[in-house]
N, CA, C and O atoms as a CHARMM CRD file, in Angstrom:
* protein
*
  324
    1    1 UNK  N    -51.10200  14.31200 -24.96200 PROA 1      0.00000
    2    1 UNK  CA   -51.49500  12.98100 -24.55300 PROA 1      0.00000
    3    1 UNK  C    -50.37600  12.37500 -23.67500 PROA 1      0.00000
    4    1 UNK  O    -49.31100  11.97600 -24.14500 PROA 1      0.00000
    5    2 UNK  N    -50.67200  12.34100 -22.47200 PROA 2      0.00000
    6    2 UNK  CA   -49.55000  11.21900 -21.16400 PROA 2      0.00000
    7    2 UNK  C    -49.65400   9.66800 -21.69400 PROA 2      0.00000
    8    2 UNK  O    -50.64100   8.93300 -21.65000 PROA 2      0.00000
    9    3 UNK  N    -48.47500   9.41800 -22.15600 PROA 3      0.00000
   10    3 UNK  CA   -48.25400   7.63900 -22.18100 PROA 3      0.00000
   11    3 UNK  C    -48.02800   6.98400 -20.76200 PROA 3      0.00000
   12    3 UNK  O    -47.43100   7.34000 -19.74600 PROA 3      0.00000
   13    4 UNK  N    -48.80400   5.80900 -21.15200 PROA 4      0.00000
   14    4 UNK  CA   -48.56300   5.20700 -19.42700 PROA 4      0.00000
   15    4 UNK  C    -46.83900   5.01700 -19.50900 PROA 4      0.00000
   16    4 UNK  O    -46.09700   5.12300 -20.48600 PROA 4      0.00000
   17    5 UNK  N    -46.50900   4.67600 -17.99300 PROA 5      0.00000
   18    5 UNK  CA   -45.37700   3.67000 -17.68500 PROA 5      0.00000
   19    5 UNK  C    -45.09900   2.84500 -18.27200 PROA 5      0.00000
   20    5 UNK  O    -45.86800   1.95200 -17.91800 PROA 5      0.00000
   21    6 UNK  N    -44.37000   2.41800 -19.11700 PROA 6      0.00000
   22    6 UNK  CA   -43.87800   1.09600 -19.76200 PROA 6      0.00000
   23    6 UNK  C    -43.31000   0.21800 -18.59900 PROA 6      0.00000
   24    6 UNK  O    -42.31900   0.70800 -18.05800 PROA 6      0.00000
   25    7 UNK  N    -43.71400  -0.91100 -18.13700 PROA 7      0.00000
   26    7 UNK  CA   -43.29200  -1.65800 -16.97200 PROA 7      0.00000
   27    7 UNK  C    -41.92200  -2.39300 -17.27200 PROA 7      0.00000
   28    7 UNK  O    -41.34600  -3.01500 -16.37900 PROA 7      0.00000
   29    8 UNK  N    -41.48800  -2.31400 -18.38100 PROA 8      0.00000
   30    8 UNK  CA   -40.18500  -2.96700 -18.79600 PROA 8      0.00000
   31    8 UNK  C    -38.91300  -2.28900 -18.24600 PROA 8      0.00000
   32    8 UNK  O    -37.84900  -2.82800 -17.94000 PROA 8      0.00000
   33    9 UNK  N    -39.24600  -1.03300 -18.19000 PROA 9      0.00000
   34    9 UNK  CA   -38.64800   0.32300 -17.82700 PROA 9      0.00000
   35    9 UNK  C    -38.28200   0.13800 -16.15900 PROA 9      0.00000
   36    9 UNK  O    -37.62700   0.92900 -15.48000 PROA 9      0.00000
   37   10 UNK  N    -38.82800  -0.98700 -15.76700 PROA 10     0.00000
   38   10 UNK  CA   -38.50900  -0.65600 -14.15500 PROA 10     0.00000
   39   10 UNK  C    -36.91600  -1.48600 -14.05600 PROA 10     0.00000
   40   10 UNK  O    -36.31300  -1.82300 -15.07500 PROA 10     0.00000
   41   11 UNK  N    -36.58100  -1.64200 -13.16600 PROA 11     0.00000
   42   11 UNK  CA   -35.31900  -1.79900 -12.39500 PROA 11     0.00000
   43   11 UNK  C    -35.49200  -2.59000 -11.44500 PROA 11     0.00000
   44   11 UNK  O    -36.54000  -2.46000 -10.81200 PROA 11     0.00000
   45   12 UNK  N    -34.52400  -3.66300 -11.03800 PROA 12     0.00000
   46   12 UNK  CA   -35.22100  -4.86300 -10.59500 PROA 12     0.00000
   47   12 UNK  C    -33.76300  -4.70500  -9.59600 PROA 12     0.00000
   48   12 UNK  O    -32.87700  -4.21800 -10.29900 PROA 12     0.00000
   49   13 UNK  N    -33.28000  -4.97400  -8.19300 PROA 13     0.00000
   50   13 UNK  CA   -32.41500  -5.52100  -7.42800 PROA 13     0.00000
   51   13 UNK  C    -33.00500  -6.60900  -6.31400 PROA 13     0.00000
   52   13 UNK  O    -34.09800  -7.07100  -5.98700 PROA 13     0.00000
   53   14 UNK  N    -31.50000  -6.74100  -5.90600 PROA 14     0.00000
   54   14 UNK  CA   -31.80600  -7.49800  -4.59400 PROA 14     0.00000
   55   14 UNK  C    -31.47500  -6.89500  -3.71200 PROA 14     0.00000
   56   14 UNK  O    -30.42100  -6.26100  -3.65600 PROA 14     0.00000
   57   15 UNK  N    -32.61200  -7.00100  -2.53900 PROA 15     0.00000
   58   15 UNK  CA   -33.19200  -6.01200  -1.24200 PROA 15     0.00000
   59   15 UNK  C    -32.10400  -6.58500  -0.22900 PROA 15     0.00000
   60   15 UNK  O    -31.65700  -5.85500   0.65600 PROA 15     0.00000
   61   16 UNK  N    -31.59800  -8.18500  -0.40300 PROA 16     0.00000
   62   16 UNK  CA   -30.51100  -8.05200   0.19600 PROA 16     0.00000
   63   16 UNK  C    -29.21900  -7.89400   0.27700 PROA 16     0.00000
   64   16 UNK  O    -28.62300  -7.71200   1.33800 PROA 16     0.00000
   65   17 UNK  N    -28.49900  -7.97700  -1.26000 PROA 17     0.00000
   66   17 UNK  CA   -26.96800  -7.76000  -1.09300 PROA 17     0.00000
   67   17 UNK  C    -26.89200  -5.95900  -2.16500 PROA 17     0.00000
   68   17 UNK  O    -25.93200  -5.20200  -2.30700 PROA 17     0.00000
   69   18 UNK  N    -28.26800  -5.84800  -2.69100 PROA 18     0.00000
   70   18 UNK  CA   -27.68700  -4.39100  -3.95300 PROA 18     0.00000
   71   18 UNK  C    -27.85800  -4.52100  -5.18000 PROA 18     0.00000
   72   18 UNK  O    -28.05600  -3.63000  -6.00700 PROA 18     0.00000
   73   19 UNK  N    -27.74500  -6.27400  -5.42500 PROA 19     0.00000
   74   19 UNK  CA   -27.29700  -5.88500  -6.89700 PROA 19     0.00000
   75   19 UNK  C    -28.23700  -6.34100  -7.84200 PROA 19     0.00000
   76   19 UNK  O    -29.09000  -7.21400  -7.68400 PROA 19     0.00000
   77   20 UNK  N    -28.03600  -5.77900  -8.67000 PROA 20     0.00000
   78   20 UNK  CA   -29.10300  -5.25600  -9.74300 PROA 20     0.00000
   79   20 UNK  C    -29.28600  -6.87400 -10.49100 PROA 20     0.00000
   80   20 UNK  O    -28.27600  -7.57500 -10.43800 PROA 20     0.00000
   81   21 UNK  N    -30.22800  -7.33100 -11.01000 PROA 21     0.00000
   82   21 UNK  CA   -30.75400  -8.36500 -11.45800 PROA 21     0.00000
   83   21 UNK  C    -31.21300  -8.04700 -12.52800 PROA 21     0.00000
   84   21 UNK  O    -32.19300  -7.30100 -12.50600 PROA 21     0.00000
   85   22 UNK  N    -30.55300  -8.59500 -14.12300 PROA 22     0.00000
   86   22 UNK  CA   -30.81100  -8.66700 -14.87400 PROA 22     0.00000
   87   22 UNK  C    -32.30300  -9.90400 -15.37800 PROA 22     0.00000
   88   22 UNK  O    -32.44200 -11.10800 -15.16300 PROA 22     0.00000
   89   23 UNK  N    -33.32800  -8.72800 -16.21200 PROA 23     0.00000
   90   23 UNK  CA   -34.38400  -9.24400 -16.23600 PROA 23     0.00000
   91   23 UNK  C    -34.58500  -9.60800 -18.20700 PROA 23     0.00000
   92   23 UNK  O    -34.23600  -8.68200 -18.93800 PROA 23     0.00000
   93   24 UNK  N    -35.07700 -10.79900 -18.83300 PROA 24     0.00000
   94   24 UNK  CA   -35.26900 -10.98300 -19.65400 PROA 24     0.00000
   95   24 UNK  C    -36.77800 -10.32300 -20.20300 PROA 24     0.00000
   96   24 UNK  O    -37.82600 -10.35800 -19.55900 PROA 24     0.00000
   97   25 UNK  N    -36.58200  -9.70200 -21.60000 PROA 25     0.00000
   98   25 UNK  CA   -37.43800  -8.52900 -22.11100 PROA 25     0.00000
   99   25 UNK  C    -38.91800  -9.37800 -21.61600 PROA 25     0.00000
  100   25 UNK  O    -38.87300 -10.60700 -21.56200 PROA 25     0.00000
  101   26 UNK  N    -39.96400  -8.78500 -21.33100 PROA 26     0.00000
  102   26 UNK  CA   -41.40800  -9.51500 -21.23100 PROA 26     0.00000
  103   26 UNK  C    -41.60300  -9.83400 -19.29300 PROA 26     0.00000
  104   26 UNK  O    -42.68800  -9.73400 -18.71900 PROA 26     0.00000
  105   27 UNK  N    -40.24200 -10.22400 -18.57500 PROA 27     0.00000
  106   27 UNK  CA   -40.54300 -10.34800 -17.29200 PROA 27     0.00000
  107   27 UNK  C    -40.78800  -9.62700 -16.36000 PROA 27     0.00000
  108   27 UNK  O    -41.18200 -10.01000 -15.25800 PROA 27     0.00000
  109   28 UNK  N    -40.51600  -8.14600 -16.80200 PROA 28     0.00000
  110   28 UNK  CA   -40.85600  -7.02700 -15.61300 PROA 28     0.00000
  111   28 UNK  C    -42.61500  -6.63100 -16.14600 PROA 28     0.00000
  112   28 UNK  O    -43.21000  -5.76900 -15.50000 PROA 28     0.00000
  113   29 UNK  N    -42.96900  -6.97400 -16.73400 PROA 29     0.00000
  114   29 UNK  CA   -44.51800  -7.06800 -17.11800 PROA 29     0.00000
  115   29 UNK  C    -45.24800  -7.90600 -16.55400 PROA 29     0.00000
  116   29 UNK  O    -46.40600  -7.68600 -16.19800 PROA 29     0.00000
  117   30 UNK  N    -44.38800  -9.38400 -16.36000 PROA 30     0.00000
  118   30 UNK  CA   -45.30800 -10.22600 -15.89200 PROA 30     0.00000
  119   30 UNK  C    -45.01500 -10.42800 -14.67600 PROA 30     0.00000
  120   30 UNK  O    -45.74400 -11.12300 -13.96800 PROA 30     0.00000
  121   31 UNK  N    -43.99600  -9.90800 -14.26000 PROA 31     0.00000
  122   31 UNK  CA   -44.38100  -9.75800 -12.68600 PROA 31     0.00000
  123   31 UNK  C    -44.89100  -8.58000 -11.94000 PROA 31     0.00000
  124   31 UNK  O    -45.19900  -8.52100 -10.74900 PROA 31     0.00000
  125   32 UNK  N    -44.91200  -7.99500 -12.51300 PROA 32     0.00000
  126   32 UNK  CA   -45.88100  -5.97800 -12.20900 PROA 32     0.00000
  127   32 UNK  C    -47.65600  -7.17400 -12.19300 PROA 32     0.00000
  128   32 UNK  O    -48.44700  -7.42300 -11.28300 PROA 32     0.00000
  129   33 UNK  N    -47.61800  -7.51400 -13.35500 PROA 33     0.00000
  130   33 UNK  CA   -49.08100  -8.11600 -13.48300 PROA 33     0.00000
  131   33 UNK  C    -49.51100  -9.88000 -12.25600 PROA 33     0.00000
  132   33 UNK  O    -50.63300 -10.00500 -11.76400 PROA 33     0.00000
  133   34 UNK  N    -48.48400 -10.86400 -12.04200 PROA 34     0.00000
  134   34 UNK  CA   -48.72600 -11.43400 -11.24000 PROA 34     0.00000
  135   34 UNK  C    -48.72300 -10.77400  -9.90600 PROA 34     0.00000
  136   34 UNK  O    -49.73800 -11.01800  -9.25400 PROA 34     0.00000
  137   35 UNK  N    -48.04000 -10.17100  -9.45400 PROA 35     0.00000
  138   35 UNK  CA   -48.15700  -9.15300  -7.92400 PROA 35     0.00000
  139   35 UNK  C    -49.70500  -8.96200  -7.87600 PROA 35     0.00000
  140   35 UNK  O    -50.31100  -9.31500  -6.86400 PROA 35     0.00000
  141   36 UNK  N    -50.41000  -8.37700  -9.01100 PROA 36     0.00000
  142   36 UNK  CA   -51.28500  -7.56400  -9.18400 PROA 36     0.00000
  143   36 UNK  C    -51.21500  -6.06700  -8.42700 PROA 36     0.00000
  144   36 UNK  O    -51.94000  -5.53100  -7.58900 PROA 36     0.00000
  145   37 UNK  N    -50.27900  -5.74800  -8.96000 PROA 37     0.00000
  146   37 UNK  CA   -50.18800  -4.40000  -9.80400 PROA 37     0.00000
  147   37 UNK  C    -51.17000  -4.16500 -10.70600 PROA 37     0.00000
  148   37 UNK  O    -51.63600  -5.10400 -11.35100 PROA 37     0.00000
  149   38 UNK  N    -51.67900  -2.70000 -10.89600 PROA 38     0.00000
  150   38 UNK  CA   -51.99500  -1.67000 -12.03300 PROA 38     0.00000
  151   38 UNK  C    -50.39400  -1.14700 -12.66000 PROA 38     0.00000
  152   38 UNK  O    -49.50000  -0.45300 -12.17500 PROA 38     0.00000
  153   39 UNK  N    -50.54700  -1.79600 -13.84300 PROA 39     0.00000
  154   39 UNK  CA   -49.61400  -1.07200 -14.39200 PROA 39     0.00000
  155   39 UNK  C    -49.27000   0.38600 -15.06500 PROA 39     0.00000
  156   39 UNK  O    -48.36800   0.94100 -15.69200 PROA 39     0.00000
  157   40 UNK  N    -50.84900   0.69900 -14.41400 PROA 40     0.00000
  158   40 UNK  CA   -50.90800   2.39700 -14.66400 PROA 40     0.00000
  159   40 UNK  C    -50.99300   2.71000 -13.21700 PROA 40     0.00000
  160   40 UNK  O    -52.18800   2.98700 -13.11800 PROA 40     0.00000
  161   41 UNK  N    -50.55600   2.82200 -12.20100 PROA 41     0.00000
  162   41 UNK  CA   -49.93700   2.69000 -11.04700 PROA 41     0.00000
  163   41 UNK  C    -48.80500   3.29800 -10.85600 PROA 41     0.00000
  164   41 UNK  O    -48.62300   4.13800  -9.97400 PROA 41     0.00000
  165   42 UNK  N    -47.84700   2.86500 -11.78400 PROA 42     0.00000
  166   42 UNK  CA   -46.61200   2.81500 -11.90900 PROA 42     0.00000
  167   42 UNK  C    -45.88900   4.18700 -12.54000 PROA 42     0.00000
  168   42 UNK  O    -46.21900   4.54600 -13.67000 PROA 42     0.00000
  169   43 UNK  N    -44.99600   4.86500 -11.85800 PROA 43     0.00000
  170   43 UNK  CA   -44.15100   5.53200 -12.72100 PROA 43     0.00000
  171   43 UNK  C    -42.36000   5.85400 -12.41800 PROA 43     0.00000
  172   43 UNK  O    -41.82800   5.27200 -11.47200 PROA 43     0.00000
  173   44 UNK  N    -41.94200   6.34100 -12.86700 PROA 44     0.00000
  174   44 UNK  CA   -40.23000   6.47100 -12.86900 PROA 44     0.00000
  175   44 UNK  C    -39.68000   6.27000 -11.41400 PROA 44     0.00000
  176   44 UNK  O    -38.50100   6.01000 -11.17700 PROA 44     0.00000
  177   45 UNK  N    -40.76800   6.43200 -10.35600 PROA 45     0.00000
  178   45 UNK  CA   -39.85300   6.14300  -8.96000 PROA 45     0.00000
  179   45 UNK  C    -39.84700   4.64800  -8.75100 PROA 45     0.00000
  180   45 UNK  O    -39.03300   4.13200  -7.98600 PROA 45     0.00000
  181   46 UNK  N    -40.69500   3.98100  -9.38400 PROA 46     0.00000
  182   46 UNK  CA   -41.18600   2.35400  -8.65000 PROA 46     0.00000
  183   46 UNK  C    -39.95000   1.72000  -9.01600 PROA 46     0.00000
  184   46 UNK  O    -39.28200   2.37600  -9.81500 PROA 46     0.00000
  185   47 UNK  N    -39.40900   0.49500  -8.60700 PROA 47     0.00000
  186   47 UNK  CA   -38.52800  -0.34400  -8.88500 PROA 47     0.00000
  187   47 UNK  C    -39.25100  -1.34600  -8.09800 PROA 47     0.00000
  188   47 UNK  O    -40.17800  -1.13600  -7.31600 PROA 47     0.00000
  189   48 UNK  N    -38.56100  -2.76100  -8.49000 PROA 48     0.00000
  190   48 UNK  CA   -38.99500  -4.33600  -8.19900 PROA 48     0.00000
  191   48 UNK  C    -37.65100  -4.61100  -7.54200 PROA 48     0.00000
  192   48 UNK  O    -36.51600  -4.45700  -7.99400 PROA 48     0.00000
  193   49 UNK  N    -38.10100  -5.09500  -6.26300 PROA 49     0.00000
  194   49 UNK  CA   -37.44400  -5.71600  -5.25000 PROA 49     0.00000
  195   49 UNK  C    -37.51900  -7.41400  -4.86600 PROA 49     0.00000
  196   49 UNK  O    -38.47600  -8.18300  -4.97000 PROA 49     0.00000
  197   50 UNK  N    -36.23300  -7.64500  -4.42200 PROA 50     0.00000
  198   50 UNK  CA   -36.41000  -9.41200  -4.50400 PROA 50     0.00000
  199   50 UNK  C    -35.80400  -9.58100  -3.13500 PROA 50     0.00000
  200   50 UNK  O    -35.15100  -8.62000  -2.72800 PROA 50     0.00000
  201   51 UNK  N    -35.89800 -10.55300  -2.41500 PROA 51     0.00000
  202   51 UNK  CA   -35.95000 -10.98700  -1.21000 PROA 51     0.00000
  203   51 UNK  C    -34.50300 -11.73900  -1.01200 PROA 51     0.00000
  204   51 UNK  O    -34.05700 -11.93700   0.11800 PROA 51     0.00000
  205   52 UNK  N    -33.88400 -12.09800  -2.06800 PROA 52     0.00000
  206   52 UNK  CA   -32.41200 -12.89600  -2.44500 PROA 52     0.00000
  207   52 UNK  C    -31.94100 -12.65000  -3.73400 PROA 52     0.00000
  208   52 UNK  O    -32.51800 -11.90600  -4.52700 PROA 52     0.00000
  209   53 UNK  N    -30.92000 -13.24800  -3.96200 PROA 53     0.00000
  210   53 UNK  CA   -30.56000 -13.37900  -5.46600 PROA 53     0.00000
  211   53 UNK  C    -29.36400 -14.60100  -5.35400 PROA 53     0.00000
  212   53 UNK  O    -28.72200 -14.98200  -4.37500 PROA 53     0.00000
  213   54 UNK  N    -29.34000 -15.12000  -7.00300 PROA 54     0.00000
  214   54 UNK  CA   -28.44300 -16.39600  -7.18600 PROA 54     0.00000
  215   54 UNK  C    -27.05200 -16.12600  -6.25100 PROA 54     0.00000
  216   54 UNK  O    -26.57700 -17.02100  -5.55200 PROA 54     0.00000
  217   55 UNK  N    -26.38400 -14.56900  -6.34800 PROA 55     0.00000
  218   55 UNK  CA   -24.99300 -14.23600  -5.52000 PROA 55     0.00000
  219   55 UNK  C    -24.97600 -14.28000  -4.14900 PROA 55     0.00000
  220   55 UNK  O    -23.87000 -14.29100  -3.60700 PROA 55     0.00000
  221   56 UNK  N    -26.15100 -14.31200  -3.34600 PROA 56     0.00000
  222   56 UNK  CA   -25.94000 -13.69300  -1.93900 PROA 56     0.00000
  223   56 UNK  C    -27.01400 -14.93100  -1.45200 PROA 56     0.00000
  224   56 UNK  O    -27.04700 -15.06900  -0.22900 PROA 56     0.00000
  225   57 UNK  N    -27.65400 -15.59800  -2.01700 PROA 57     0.00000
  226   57 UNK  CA   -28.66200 -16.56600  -1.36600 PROA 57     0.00000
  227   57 UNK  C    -28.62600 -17.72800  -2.76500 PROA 57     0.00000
  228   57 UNK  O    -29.53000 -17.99200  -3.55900 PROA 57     0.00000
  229   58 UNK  N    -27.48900 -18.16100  -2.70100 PROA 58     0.00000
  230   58 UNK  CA   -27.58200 -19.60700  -3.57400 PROA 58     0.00000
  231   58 UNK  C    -28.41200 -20.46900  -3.71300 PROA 58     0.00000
  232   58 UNK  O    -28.88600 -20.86200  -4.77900 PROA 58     0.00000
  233   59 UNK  N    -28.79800 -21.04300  -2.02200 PROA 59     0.00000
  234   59 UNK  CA   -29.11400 -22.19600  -1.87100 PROA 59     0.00000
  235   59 UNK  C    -31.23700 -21.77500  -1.71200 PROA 59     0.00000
  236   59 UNK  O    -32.15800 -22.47500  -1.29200 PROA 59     0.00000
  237   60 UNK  N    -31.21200 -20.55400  -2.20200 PROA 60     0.00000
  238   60 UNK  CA   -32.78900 -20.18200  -2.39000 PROA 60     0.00000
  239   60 UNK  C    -33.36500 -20.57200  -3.92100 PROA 60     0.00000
  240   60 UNK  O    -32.90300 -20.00100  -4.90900 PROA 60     0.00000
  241   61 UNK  N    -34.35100 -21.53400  -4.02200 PROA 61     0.00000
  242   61 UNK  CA   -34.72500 -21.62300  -5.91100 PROA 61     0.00000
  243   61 UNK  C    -35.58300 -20.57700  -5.81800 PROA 61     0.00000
  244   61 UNK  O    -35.34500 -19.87700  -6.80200 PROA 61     0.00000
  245   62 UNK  N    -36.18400 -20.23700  -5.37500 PROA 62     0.00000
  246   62 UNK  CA   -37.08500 -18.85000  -5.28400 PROA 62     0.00000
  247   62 UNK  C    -37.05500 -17.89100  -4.80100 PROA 62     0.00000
  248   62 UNK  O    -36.78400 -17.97800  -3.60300 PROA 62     0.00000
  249   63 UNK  N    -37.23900 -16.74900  -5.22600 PROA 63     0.00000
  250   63 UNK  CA   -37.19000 -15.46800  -4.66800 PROA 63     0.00000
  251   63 UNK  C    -38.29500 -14.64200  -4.28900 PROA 63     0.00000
  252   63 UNK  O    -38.56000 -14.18100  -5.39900 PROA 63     0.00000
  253   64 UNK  N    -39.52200 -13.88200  -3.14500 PROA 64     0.00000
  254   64 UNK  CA   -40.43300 -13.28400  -3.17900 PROA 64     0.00000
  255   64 UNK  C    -39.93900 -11.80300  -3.78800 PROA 64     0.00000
  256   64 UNK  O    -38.81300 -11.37900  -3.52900 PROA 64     0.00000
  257   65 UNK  N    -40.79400 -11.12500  -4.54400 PROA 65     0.00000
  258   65 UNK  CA   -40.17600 -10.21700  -5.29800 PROA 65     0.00000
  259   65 UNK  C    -41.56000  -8.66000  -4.94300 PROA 65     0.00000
  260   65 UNK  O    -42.74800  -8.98300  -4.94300 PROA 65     0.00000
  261   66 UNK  N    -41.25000  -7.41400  -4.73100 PROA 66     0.00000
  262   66 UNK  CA   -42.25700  -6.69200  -4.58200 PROA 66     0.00000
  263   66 UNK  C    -42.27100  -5.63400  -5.34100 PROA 66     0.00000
  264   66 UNK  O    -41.33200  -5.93600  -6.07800 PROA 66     0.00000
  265   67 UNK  N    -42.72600  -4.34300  -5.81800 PROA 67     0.00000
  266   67 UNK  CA   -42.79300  -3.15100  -6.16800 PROA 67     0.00000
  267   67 UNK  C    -42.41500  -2.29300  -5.17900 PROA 67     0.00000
  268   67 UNK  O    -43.06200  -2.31900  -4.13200 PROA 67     0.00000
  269   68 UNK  N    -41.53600  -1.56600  -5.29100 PROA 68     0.00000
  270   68 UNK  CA   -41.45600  -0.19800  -4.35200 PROA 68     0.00000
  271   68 UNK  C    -41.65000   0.94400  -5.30100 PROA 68     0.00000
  272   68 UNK  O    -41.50900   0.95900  -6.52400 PROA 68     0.00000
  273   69 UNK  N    -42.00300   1.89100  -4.48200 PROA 69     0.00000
  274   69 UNK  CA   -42.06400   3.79300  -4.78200 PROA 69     0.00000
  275   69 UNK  C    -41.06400   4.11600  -4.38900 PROA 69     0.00000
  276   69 UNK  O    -41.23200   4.42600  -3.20900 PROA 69     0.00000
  277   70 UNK  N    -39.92000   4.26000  -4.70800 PROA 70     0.00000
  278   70 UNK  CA   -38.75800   5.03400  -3.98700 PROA 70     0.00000
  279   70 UNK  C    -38.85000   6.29200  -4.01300 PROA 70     0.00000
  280   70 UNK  O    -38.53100   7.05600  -4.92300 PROA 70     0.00000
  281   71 UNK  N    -39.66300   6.70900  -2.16400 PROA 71     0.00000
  282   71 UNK  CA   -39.90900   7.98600  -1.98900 PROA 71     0.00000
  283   71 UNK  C    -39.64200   8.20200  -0.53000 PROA 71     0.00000
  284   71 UNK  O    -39.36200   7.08100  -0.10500 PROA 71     0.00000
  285   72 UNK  N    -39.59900   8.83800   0.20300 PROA 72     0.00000
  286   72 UNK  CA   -39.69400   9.00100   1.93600 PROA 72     0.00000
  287   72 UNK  C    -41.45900   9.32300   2.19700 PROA 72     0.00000
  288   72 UNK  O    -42.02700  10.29900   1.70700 PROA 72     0.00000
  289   73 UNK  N    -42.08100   8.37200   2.99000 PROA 73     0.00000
  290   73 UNK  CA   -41.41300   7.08100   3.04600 PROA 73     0.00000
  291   73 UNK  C    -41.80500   5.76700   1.53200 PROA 73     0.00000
  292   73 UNK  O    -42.63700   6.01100   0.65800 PROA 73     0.00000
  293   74 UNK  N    -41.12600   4.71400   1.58400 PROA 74     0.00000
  294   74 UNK  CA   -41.35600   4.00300   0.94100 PROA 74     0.00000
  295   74 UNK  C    -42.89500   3.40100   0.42500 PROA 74     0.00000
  296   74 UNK  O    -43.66600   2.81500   1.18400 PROA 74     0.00000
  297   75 UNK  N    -43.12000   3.63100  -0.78700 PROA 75     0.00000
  298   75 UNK  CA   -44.69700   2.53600  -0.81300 PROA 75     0.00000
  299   75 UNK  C    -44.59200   0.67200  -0.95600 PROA 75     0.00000
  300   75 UNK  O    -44.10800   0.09000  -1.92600 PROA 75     0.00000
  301   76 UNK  N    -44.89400   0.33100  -0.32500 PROA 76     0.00000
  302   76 UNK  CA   -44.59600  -0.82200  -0.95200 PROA 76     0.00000
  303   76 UNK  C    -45.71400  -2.04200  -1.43700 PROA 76     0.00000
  304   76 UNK  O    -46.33000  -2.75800  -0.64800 PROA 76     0.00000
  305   77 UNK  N    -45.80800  -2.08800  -2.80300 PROA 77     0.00000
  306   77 UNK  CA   -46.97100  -2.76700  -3.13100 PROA 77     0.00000
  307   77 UNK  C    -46.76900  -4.26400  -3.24300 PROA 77     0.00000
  308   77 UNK  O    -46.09200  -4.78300  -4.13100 PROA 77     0.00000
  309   78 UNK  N    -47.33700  -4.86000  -2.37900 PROA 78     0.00000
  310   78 UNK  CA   -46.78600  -7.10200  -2.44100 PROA 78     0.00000
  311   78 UNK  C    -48.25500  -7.53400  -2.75000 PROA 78     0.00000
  312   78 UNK  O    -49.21900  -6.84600  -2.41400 PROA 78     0.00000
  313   79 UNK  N    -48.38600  -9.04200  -3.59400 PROA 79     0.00000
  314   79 UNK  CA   -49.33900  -9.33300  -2.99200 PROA 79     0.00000
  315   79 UNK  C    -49.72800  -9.90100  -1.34300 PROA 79     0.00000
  316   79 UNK  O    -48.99000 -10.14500  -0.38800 PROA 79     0.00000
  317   80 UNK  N    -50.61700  -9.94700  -1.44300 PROA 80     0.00000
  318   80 UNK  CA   -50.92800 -10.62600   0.42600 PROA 80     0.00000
  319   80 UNK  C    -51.01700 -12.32500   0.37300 PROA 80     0.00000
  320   80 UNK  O    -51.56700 -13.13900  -0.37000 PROA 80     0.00000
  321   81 UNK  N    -50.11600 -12.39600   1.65100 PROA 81     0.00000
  322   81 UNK  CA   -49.91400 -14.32800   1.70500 PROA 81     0.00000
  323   81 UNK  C    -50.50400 -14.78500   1.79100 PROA 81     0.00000
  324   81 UNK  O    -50.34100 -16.00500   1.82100 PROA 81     0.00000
């Protein structure tokens, strides 16, 4: 029996300075699921990407955040604006 992806399991940075963004337990779920993501979609290559972070973009209160496939080439799943 294959267990899905656990979405907690993903890895979250920022796309612009590197660094890794610590995520509180329950939030890499609910943002796999607001994107709208399938969270059976998902497996060990995907990571969550953010557009800033508090170190490198202070003066941003929000961040747009996406799913990648880290593969050649990249998948990248966003919702649409």
């Amino acid at each position: 029996m294959i267990k899905a992806f656990d979405p907690e399991l993903l890895f979250m940075e920022c796309g612009r300075c590197g660094r890794p963004i610590i995520l509180e337990p329950g939030d890499s779920t609910e943002m796999v699921l607001d994107l709208g993501v399938a969270p059976d979609s998902l497996d060990a290559t995907c990571l969550l990407v953010c557009d800033g972070c508090p170190e490198c973009s202070p003066e941003e209160p929000n961040y747009d955040t996406h799913v990648v496939r880290d593969y050649d080439p990249p998948q990248i799943f966003c919702r649409p604006h």
